[in-house]
N, C-alpha and C positions, 0 to 999 in steps of 0.2 A: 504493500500500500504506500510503498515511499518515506518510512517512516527511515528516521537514522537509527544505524545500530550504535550502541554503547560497550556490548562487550557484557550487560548485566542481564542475566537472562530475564527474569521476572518483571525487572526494568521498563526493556525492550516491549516485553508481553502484553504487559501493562497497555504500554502507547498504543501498540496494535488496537486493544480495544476500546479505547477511549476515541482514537481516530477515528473507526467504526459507529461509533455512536454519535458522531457529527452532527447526522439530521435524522438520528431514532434507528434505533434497531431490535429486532429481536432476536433471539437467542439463536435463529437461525442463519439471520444474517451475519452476527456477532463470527460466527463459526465462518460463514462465506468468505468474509468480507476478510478477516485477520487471518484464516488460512491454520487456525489453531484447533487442537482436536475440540470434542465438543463440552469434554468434561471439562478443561483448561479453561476456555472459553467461560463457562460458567462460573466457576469460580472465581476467577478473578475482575466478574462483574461483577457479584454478590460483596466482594472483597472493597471494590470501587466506589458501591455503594453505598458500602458502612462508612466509607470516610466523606461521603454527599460530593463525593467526584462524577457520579455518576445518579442518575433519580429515575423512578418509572413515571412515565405517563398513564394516560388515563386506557391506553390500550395494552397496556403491558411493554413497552419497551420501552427500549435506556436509553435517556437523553445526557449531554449534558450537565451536572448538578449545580450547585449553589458554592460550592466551595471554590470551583473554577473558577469563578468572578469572583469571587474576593482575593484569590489568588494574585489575578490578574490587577486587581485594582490598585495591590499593592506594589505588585513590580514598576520602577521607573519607566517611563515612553521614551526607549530608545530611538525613534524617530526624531522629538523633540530634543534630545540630548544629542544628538549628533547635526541637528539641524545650522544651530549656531555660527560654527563656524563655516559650515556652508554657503550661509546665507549675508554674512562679510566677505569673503571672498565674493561671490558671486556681485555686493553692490560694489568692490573695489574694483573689479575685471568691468564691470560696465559703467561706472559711475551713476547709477541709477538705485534708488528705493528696490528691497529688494523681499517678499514675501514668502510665507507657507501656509496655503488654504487645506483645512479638510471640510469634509461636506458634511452638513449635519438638516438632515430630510431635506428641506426644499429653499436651505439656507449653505451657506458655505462659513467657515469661520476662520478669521486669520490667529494660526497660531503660533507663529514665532514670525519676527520683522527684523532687518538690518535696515535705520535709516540713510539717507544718503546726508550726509554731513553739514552740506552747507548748499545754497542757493535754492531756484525754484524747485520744489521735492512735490508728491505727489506721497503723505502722509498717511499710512494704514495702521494706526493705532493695533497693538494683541492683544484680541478679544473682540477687535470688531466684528459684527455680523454683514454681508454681505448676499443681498439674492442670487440665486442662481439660474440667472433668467439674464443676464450679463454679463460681460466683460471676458476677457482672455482664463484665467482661472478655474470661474464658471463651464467654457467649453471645453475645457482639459477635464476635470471631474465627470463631464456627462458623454465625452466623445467616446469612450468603450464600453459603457454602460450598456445594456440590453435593449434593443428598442422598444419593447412594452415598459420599462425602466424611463426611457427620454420622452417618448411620444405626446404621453399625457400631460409633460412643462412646455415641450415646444410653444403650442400657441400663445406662451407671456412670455416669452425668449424674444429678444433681438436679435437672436443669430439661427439660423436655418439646420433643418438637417442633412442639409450638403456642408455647408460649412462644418459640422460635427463627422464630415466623410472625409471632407478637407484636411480638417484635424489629426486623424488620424492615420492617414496618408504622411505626412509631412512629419509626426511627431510633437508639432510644436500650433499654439494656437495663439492668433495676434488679435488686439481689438483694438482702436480710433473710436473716441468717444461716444462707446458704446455703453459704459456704466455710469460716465460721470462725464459732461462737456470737458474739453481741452487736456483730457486723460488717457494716454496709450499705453498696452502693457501685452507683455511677454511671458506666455505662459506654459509651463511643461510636464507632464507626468511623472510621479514620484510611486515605484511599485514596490508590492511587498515580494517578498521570495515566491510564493506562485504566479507572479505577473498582474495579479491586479493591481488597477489604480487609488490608492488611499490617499496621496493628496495630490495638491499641484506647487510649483514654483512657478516663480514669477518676480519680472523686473515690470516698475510702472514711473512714469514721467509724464511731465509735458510732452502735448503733441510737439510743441515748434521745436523741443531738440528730440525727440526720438523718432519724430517725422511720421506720413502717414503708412511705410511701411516699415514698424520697426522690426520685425522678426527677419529681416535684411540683413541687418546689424546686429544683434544681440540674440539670433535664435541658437547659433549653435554655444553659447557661454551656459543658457540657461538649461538645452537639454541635458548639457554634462554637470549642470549642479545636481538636473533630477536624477542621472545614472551614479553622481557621488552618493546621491541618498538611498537610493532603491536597495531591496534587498534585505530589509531591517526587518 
C-alpha cells in the first residue's frame, strides 16, 4: 500500500492498517487492502482501537479515531516552519511582497508573509482572509481541484475555467487587477508528498512595476519557491 518500512515489525503492521482504514473498512477489506493474514489483521485493529486510533462507525467499520487529531494537532506545521525562509528568499530574488495561501472552504487564508521592505508594496497582513473567486493564489488552489470540486465557485470567479486549464498547463497562475485594482501577483502550487495541492505561493505588487504580464518575469522564481516547499 506504499507504506514505508521501518524495520519494526508490529510497527510496520500497525501503518498497514490504519492506512486501510482511511475512508472505512471492514474487517474484510482490512485483510485486502494490508495484505495481512486475517487473524493479524484483526487484532491489531481491536489493539488500534483501544488506544481510539482507530473507532467503528455506525456500520461496523474502522475509521479513523479521535486520538489521531489530537495527535496531529499537537505536532508542529512543518509547512509553516519551513515556509519562512522561503518566503524571504523568494521576496529578495524578486523584490516583491511575497505570500502563503491555504484554502479554507470557499475562502483562502494567508498564512505566512515576507514583506517587501521598503516602497510601493502590495501588503497581505497573516491571517488575512481572502475569497476564492480571485486573484492568482485563488487559481492555483482551484486549478487541480476536481471539477465537481470548481464548477459550483466558477460563476462568482473572475477567472474562467480555461484559465484554470491554462493554469495548469503552464504550472504557474498570473492575475492584473483581478482581486484588488492596481494589484498583480504570481502564483504557484505548493504539494504535499502524494502530489496534491495544499497551498499556493505567491509574489504581488503594483501593476506599473510588475506590469500586465508579470508571470514573464517572476514565474519561474516562484515555481521553485513552491518545489522548495512541496513535499512536506
Amino acid at each position: 500500500m506504499g507504506n514505508s518500512i521501518s524495520g519494526v515489525g508490529v510497527l510496520d503492521k500497525a501503518m498497514l492498517i490504519l492506512t486501510a482504514c482511511m475512508e472505512g473498512a471492514s474487517l474484510a477489506e482490512l485483510v485486502e487492502r494490508s495484505g495481512l493474514p486475517r487473524a493479524t489483521a484483526h487484532r491489531l485493529a481491536q489493539a488500534l482501537e483501544t488506544h481510539r486510533l482507530l473507532i467503528r462507525d455506525h456500520e461496523n467499520r474502522w475509521r479513523p479515531g479521535p486520538r489521531l487529531a489530537e495527535l496531529a494537532d499537537a505536532a508542529p506545521d512543518v509547512l509553516l516552519a519551513a515556509a519562512e525562509p522561503v518566503l524571504r528568499l523568494l521576496r529578495d530574488q524578486t523584490g516583491e511582497s511575497a505570500q502563503l495561501y491555504r484554502r479554507r472552504a470557499d475562502e483562502r487564508i494567508c498564512v505566512a508573509a515576507a514583506e517587501r521592505n521598503s516602497g510601493l508594496r502590495d501588503t497581505v497582513p497573516v491571517g488575512s482572509v481572502l475569497p476564492m473567486s480571485a486573484g492568482s493564489g485563488a487559481q492555483v488552489l482551484l486549478a487541480w481541484e476536481p471539477p465537481e470540486a470548481v464548477l459550483p465557485l466558477l460563476p462568482r470567479c473572475r477567472f474562467t475555467a480555461q484559465a484554470l486549464t491554462e493554469v495548469r498547463r503552464r504550472g504557474y497562475a498570473q492575475s492584473v487587477a483581478e482581486r484588488e485594482a492596481g494589484v498583480a501577483s504570481v502564483s504557484a502550487p505548493v504539494r504535499d508528498r502524494t502530489g496534491r495541492v495544499v497551498a499556493a505561493i505567491s509574489v504581488s505588487g503594483p501593476i506599473e512595476r510588475l506590469g500586465r504580464r508579470p508571470g514573464d518575469r517572476l514565474a519561474m522564481a516562484v515555481i521553485r519557491a513552491g518545489q522548495r516547499l512541496s513535499g512536506r
